[in-house]
FIPA-486571 format. One record per atom (N, C-alpha, C): atom name; z, x, y. Coordinates in steps of 0.001 Angstrom, whole numbers. Layout:
<atoms>
at,w,u,v
CA,Z,X,Y
...
</atoms>
This chain:
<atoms>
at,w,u,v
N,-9839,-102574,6912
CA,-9800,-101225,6351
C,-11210,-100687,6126
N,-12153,-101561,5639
CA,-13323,-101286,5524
C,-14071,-100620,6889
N,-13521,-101254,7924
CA,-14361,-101105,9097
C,-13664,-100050,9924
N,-12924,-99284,9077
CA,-12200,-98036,9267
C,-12798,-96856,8735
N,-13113,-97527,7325
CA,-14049,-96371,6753
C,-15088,-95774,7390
N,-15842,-97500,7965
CA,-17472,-96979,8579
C,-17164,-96015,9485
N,-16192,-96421,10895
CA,-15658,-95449,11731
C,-15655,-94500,10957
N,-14927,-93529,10043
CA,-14622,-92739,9734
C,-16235,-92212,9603
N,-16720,-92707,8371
CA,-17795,-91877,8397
C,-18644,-91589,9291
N,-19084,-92219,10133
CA,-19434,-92349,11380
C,-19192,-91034,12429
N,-18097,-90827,11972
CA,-17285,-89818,13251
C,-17960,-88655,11942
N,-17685,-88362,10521
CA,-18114,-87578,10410
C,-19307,-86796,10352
N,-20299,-88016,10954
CA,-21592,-87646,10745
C,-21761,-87052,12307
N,-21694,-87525,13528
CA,-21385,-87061,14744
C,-20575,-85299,14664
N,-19640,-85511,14084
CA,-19237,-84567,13735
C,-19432,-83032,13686
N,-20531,-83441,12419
CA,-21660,-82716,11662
C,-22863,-81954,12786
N,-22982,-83287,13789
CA,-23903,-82882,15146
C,-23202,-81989,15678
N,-21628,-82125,16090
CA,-21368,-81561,17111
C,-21622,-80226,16801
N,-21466,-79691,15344
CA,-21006,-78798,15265
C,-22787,-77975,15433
N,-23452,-78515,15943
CA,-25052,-77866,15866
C,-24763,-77565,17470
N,-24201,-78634,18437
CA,-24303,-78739,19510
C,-23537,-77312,20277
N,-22052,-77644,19339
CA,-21109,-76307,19720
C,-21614,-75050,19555
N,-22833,-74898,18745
CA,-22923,-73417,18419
C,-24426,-73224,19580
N,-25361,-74338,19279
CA,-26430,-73759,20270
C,-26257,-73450,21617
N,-25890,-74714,22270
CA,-26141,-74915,23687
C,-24796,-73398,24669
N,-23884,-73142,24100
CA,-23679,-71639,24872
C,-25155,-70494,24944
N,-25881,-70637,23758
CA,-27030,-69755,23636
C,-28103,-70005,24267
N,-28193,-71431,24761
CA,-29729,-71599,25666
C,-30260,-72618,24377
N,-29856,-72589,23316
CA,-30822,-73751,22344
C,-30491,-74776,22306
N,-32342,-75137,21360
CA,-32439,-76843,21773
C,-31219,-77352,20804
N,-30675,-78331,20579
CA,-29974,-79076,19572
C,-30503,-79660,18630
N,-32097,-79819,19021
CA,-33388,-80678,18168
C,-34117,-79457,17003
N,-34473,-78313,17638
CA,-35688,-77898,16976
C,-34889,-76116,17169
N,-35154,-75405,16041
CA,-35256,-75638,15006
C,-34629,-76793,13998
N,-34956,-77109,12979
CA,-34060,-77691,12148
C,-32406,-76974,11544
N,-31565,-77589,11239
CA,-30936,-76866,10667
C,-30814,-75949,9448
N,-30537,-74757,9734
CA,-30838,-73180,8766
C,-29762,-72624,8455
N,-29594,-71969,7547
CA,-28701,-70555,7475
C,-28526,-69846,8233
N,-27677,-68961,8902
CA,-28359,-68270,9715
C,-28484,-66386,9230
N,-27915,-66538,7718
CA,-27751,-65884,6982
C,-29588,-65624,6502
N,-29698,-66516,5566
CA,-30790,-66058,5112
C,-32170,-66955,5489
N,-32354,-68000,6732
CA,-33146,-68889,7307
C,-33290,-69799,6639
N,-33071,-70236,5548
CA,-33360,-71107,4782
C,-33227,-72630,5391
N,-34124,-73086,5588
CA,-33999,-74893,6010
C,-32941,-75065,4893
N,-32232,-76245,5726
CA,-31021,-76899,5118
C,-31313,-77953,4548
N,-31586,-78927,3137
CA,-31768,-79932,3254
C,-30596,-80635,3343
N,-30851,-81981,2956
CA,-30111,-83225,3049
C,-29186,-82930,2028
N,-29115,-82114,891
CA,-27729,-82065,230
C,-26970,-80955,841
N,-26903,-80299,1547
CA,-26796,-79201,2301
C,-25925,-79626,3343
N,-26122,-80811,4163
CA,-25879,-81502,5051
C,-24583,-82764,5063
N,-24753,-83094,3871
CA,-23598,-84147,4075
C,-22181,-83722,4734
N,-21756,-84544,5429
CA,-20762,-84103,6326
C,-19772,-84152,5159
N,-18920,-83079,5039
CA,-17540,-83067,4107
C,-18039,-82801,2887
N,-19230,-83812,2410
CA,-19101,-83826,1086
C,-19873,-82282,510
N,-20730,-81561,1445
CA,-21320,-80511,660
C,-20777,-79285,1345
N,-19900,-79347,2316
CA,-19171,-78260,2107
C,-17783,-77733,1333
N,-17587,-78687,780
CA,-16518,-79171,-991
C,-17525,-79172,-1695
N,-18765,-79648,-1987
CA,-19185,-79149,-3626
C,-19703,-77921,-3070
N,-20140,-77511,-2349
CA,-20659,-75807,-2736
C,-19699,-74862,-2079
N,-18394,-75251,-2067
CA,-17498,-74484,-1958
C,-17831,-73760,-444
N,-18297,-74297,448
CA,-18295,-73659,2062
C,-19559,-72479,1695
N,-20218,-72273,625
CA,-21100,-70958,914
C,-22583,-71834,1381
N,-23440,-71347,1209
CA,-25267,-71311,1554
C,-25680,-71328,231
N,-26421,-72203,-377
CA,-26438,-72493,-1744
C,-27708,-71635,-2083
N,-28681,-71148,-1206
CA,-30015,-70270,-1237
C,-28958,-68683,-1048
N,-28185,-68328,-577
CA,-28334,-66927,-625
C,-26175,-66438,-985
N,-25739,-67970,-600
CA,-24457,-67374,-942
C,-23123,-67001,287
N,-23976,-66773,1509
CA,-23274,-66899,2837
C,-21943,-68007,2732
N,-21168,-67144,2834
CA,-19946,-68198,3282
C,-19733,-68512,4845
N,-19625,-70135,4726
CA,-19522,-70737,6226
C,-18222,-70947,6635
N,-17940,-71435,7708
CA,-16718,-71228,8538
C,-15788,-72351,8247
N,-14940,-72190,7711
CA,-14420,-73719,7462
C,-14131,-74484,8746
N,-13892,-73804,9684
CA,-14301,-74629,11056
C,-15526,-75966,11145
N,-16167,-75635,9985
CA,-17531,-76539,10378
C,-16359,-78034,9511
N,-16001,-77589,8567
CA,-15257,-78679,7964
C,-14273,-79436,9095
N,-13561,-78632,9856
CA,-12482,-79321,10502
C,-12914,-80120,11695
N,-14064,-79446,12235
CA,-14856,-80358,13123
C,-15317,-81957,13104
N,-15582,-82038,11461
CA,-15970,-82991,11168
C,-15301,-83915,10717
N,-14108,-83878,9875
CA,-12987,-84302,9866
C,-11584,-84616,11174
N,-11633,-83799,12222
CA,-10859,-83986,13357
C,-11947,-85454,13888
N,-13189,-85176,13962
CA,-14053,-86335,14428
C,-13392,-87600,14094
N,-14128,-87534,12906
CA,-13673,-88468,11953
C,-12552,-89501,12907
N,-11838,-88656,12637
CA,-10008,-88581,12453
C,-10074,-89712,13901
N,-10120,-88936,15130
CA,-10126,-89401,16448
C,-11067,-90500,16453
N,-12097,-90784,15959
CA,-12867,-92259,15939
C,-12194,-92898,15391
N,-11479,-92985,14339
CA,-10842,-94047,13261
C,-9455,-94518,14418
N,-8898,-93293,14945
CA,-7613,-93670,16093
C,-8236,-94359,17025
N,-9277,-94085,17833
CA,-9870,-95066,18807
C,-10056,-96530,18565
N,-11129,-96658,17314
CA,-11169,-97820,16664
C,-9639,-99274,16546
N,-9071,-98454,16031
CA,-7508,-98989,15496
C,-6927,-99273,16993
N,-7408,-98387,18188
CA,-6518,-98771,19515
C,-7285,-99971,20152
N,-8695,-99672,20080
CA,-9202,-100842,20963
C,-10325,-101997,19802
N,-10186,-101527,19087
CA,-11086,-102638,18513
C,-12646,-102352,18523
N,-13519,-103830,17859
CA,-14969,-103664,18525
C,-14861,-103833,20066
N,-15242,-103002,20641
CA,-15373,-103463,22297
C,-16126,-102386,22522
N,-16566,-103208,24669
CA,-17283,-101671,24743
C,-16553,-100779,25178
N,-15386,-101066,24974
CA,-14333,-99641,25555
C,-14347,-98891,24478
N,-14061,-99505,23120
CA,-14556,-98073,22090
C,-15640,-97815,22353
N,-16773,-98118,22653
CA,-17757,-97181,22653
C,-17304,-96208,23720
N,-16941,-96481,25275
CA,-16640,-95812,26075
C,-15842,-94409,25587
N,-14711,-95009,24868
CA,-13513,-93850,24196
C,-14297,-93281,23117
N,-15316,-93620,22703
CA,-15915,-92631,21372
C,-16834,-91872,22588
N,-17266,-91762,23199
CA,-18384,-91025,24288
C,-17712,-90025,25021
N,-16315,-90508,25315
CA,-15828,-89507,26092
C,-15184,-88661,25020
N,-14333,-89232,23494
CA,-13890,-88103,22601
C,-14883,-87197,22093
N,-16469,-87414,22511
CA,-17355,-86632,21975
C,-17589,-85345,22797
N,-17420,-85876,23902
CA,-17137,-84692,24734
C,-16516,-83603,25144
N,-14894,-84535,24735
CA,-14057,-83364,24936
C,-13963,-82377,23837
N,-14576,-82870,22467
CA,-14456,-81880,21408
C,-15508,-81015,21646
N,-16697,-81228,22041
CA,-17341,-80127,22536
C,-17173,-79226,23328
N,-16424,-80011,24310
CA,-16248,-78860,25432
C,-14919,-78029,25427
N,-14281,-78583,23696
CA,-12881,-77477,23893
C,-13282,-76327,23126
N,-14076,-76858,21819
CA,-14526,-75589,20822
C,-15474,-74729,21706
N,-16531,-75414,22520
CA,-17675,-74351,23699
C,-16714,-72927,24608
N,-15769,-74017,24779
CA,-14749,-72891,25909
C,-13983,-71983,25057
N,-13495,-72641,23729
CA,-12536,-71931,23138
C,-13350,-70495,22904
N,-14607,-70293,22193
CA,-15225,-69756,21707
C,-15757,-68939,22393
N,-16268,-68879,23935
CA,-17236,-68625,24824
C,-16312,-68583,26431
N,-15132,-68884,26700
CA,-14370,-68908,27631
C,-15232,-69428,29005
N,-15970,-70485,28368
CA,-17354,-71189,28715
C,-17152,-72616,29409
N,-17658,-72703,30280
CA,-17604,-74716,29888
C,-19285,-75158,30854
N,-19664,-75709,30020
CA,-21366,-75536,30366
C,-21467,-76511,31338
N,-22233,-75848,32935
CA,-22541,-76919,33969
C,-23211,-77955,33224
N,-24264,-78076,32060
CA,-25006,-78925,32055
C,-24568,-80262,30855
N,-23170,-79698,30178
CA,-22969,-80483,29785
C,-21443,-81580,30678
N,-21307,-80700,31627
CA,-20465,-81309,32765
C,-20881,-82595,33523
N,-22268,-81807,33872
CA,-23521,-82990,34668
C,-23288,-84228,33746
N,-23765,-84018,32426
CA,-23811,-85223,31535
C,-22963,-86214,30930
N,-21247,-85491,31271
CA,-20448,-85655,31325
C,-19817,-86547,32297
N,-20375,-86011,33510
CA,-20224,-87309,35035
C,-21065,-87890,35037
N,-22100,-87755,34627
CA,-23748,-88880,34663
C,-23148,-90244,33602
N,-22912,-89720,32492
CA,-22184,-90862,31545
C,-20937,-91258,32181
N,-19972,-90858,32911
CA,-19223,-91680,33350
C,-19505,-92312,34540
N,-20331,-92190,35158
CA,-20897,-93366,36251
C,-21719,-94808,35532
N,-22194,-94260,34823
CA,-23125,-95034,33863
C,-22153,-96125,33219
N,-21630,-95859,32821
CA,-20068,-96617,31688
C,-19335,-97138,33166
N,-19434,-97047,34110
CA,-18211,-97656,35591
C,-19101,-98652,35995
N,-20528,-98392,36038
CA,-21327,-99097,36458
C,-21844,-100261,35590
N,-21838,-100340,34345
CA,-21814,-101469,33205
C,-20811,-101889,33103
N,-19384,-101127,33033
CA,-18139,-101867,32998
C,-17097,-101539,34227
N,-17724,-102567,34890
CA,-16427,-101673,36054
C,-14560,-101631,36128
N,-14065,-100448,36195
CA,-13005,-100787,35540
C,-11925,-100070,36600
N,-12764,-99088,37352
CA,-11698,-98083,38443
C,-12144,-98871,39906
N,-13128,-99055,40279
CA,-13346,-98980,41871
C,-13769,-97448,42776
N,-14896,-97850,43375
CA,-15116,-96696,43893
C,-14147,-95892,44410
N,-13268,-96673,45318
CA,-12342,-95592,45386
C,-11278,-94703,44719
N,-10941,-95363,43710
CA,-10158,-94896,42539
C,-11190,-93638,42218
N,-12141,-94108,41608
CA,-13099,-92479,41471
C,-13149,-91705,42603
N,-13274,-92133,43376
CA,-13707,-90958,44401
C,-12464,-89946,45190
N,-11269,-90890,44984
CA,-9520,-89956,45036
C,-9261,-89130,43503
N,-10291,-89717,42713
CA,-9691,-89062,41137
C,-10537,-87694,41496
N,-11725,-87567,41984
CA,-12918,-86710,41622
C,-11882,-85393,43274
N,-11641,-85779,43626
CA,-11177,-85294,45079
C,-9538,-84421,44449
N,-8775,-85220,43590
CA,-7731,-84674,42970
C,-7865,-84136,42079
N,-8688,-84199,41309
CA,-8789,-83602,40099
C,-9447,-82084,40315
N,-10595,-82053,41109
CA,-11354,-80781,41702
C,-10552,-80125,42347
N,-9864,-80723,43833
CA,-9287,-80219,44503
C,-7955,-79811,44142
N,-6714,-79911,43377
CA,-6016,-79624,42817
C,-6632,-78412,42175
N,-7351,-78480,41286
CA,-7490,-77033,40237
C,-8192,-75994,41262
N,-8720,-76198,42111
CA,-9327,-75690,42758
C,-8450,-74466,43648
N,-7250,-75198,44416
CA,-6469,-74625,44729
C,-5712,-73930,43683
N,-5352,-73861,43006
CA,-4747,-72986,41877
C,-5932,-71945,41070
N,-7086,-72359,41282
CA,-7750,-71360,41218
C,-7803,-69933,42181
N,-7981,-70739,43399
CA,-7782,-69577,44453
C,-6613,-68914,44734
N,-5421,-69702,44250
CA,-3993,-68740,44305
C,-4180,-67437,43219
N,-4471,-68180,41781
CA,-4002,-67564,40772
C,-4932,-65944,40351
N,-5755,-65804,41442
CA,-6155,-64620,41220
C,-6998,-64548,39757
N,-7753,-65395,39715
CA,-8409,-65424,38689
C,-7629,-66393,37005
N,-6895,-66978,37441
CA,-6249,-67497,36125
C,-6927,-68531,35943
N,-7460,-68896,36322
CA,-8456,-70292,36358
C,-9945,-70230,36541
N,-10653,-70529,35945
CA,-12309,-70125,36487
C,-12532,-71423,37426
N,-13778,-71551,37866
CA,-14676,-72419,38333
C,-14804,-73253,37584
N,-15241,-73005,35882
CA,-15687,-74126,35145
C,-14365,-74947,34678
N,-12866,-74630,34667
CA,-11969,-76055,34920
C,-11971,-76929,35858
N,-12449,-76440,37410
CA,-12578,-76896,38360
C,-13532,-78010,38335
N,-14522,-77555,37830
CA,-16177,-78438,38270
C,-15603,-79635,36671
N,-14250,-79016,35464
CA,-14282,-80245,34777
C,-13477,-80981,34840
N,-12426,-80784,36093
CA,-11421,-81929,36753
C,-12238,-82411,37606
N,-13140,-81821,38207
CA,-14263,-83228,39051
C,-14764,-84192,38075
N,-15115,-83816,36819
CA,-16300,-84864,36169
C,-15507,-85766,35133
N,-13956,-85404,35157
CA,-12376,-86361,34338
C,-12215,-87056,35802
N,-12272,-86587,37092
CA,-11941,-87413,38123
C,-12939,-88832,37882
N,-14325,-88989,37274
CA,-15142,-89552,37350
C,-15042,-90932,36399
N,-14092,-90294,35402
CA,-13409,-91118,33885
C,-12223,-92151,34342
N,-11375,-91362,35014
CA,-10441,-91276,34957
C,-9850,-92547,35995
N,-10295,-91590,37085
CA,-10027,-91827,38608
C,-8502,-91524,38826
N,-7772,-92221,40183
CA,-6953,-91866,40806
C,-5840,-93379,40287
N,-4397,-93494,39851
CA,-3432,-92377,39602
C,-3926,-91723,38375
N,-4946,-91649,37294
CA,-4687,-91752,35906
C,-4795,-89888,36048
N,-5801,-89395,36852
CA,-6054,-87625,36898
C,-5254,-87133,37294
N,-3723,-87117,37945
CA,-2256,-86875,38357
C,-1739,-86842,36910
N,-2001,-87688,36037
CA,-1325,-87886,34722
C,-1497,-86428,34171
N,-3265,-86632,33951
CA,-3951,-86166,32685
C,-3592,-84232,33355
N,-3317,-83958,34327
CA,-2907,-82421,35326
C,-1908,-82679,34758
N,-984,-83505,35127
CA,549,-83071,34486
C,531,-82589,32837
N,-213,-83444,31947
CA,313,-83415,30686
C,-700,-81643,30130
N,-2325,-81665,31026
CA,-2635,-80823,30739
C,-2120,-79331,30886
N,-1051,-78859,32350
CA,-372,-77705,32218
C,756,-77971,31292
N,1454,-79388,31086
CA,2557,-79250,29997
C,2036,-78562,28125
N,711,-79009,28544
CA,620,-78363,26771
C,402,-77388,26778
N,-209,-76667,27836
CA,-857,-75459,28155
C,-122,-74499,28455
N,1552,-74810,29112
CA,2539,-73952,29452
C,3238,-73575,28146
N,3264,-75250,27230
CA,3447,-74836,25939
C,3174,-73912,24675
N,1998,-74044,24784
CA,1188,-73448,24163
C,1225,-71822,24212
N,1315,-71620,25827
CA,1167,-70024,26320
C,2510,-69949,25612
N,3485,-70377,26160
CA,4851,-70224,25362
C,4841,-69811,24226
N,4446,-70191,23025
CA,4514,-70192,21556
C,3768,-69103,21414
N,2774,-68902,22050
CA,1811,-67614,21345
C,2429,-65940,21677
N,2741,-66508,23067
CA,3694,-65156,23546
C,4741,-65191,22043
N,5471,-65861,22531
CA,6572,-65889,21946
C,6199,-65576,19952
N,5469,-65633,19517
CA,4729,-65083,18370
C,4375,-64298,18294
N,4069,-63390,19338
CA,3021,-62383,19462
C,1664,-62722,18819
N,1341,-63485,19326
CA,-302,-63666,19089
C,-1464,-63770,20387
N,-809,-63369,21283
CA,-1272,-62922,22638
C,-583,-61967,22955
N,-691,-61664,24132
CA,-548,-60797,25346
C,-435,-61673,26843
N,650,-61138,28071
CA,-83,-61409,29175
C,-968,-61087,30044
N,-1876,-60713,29210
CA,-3131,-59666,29149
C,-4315,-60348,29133
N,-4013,-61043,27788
CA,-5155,-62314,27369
C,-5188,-63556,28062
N,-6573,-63795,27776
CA,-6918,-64413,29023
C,-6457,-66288,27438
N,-6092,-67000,27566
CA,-5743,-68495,27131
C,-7126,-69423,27891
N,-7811,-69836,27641
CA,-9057,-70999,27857
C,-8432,-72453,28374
N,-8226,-72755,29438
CA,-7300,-73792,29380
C,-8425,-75189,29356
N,-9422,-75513,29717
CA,-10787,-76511,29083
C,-9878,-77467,27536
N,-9278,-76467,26502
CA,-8988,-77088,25887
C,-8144,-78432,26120
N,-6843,-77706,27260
CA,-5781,-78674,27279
C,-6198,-79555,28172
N,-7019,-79236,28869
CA,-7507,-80329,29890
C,-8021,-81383,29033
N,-9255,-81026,28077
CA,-9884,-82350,27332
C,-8521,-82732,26547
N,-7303,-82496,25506
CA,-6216,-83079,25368
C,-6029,-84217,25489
N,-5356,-83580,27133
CA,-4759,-84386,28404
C,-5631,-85658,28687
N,-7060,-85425,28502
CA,-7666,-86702,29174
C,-7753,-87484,27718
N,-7816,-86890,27034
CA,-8144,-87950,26006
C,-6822,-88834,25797
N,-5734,-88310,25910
CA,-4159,-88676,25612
C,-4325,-89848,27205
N,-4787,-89591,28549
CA,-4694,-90024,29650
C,-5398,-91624,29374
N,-6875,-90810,28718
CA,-7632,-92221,28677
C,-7315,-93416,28007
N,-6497,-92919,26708
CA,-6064,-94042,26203
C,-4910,-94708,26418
N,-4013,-94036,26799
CA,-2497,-94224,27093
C,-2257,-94639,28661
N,-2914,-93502,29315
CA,-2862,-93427,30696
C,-1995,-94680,31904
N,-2363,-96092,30932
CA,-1918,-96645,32446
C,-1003,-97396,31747
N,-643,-97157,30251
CA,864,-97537,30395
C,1769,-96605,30135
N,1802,-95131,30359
CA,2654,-94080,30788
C,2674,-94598,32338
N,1674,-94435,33100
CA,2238,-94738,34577
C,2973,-96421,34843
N,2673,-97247,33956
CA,3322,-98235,34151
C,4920,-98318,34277
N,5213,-97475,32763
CA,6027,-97290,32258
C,6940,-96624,32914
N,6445,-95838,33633
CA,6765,-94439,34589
C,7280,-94663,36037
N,6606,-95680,36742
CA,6949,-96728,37886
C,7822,-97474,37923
N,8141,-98103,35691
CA,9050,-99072,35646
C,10671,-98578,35545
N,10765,-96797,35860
CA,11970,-96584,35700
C,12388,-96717,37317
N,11897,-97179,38863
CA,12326,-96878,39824
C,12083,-98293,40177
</atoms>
């Protein structure tokens, strides 16, 4: 339980990063320099300012120099972290596959809040995205080149084509991020992580229509359901297809 906690805190301190990461890098900024500020009244942030969770509960979410209220988003960021390291932990243990599964859940939370926000998904954190998963295949080998190289081929090429049908319902940047899940993933597991990602995503459109909290007007970010899907793929992935084989 103890070594649940550390996870935990752990994730919320990452967390805490992402949430510097999510807001600069759509803008062109460094993640390093400036330090972290207000953006209310510039004020450097110190270290009580900063604790993940704990100082946006004692100062009640505002800017303790001028009073700015912050987004409670910054809270849930850090806590969903949290949350998903402590589940990783509990699935695989110390190994280096948790590290693997904490590297790739770091990613996909970036790249769902970047898109959600910005209808965005950044080439350069894509690059870094497939650079780390060659890196992690190549210390632990676990797919086979060819498994990657049918995942990176299905995963691109699939969205790709539904890009070009759908008349714009799809950008480029889902495309270029089923190539760099083809890279994670590989081939059967990116067949999975497509299926489950239009199932949440059909879902999803479903409910909001059906609420009226869209339009078929509005454009839905689908980046989100994709990272989901892979994260649900990466961990589960090959005993849904096991499982899935074992009904025939």
């Amino acid at each position: 339980m103890e070594y649940q906690a550390l996870v935990f805190i752990f994730g919320l301190m990452i967390g805490s990063f992402f949430n510097v990461c999510i807001y600069r890098l759509p803008l062109g900024q460094s993640v390093v320099q400036p330090p972290s500020h207000c953006r209310q009244c510039g004020q450097r942030l110190g270290v009580i300012d900063l604790l993940p969770v704990v100082s946006y509960l004692a100062l009640r979410g505002r800017c303790r120099h001028c009073g700015q209220a912050y987004s409670v988003r910054y809270l849930l960021v850090e806590v969903l972290t949290g949350c998903l390291f402590v589940w990783c932990y509990a699935l695989l243990g110390w190994s280096f596959l948790l590290i693997k599964a904490l590297l790739f859940t770091a990613f996909m939370i970036c790249i769902t809040y970047i898109d959600y926000d910005h209808r965005l998904i950044l080439d350069k954190v894509l690059v870094c995205l497939a650079g780390a998963g060659v890196i992690i295949e190549a210390l632990l080998p676990s797919l086979g080149i060819g498994s990657i190289a049918a995942g990176i081929l299905a995963g691109g090429g699939i969205l790709l084509l539904i890009a070009a049908v759908s008349g714009g319902g799809m950008g480029m940047g889902d495309v270029k991020f089923g190539l760099a899940l083809g890279v994670w993933l590989g081939f059967p597991q990116i067949l999975l992580l497509l299926f489950l990602a239009f199932l949440l995503g059909g879902s999803a459109g479903i409910v909001v229509l059906a609420c009226g909290l869209k339009t078929r007007k509005d454009v839905i970010p689908f980046g989100p359901f994709l990272a989901a899907a892979a994260f649900f793929s990466l961990l589960f992935g090959q005993e849904i297809i096991a499982w899935y084989l074992g009904l025939y």
